[in-house]
C-alpha positions as CSV (number, residue, x, y, z in Angstrom):
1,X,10.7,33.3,-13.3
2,X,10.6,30.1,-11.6
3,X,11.7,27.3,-14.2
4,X,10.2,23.9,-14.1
5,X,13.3,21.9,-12.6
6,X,12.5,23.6,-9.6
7,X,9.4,21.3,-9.5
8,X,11.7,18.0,-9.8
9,X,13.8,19.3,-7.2
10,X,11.3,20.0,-4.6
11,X,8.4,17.6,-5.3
12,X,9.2,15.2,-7.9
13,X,13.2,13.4,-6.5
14,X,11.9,13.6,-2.8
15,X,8.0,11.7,-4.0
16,X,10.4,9.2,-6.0
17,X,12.7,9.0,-3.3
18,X,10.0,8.4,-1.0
19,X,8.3,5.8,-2.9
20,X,12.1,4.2,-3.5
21,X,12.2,4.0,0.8
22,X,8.7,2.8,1.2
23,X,9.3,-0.1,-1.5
24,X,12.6,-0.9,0.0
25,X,11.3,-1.5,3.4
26,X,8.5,-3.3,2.2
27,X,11.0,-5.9,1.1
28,X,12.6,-5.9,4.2
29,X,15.0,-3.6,3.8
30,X,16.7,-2.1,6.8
31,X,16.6,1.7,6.9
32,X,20.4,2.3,7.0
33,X,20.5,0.0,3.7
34,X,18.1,1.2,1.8
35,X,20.0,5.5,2.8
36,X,23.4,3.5,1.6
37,X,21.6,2.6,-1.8
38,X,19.5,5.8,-2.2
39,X,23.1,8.1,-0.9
40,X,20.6,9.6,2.0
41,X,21.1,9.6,5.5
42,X,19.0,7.3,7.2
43,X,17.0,10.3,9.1
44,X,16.0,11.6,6.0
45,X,14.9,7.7,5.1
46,X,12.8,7.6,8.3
47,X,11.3,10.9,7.0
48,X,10.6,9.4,3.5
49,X,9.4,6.6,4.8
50,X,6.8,8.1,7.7
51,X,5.7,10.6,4.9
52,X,7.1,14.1,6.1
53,X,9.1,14.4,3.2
54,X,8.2,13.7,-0.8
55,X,4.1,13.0,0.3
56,X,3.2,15.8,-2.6
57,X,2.9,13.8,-5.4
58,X,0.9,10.6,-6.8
59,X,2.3,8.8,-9.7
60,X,0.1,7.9,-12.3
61,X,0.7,3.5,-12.7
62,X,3.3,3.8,-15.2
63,X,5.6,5.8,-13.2
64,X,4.8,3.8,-10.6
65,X,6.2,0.8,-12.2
66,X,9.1,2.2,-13.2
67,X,9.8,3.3,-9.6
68,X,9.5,-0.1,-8.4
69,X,11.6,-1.8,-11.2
70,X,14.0,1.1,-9.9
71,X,13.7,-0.6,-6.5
72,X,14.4,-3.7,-7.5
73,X,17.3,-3.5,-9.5
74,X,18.7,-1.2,-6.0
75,X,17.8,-4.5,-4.3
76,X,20.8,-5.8,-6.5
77,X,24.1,-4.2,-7.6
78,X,23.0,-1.5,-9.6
79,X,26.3,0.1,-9.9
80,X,25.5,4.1,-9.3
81,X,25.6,4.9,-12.9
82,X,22.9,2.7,-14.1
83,X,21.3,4.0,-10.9
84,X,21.1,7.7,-11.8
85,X,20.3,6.9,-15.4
86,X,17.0,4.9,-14.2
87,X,16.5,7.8,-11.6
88,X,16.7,10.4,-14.9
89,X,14.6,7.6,-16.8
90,X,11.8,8.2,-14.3
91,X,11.6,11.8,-14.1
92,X,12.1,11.7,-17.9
93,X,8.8,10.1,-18.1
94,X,6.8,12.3,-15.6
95,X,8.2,15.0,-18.0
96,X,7.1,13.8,-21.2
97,X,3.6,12.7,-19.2
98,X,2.7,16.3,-19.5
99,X,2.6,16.5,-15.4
100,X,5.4,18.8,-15.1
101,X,4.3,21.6,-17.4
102,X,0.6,21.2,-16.2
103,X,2.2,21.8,-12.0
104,X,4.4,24.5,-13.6
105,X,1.5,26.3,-15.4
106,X,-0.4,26.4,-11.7
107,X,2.7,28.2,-10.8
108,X,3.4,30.3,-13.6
109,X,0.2,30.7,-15.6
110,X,2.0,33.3,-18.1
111,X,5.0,30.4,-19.1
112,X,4.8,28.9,-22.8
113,X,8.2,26.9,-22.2
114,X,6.6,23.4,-22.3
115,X,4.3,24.5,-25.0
116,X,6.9,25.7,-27.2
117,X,8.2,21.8,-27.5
């Protein structure tokens, strides 16, 4: 049994972390900034940003908006509290979207977990 927080873990925190990078550098960020804000190396930036990592996943425009207020408030001092609590905030909301359990149903088709909720 494969539960569904394997999905953030491999598709959903490397598509947010690749929209993070992609917003970043759109605002001029320098790649070695923007891997100091996210806590990511800045290869694995260059592969966020050039689409060979976290390219899985399309947000619907909600969760898009909350990924770029994300990027905006790392474009300040988001202290790295606030910044894991907005991270959570986001994958929170893909959650209660429905997305997760309909990606972990593909997966699993005999799981009722989500359901049960």
């Amino acid at each position: 049994m494969r539960p569904p927080c394997e999905i953030v873990v491999q598709k959903v925190l490397p598509a947010i972390r690749a929209e993070l990078a992609r917003m970043m550098l759109d605002e001029g960020f320098p790649q070695q900034q923007i891997a100091n804000r996210l806590g990511l190396s800045k290869a694995a930036v260059s592969q966020y940003v050039s689409a060979k990592r976290g390219k899985d996943i399309t947000f619907s425009s909600d969760t898009e908006e909350k990924i770029r207020e994300l990027a905006k408030s790392l474009a300040g001092d988001l202290n790295a509290n606030d910044t894991v609590s907005s991270l959570c905030s986001v994958c929170k909301g893909i959650q209660a979207s429905g997305w997760l359990c309909k990606e972990h149903l593909q997966k699993n088709d005999s799981c009722t977990y989500c359901l049960k909720k």
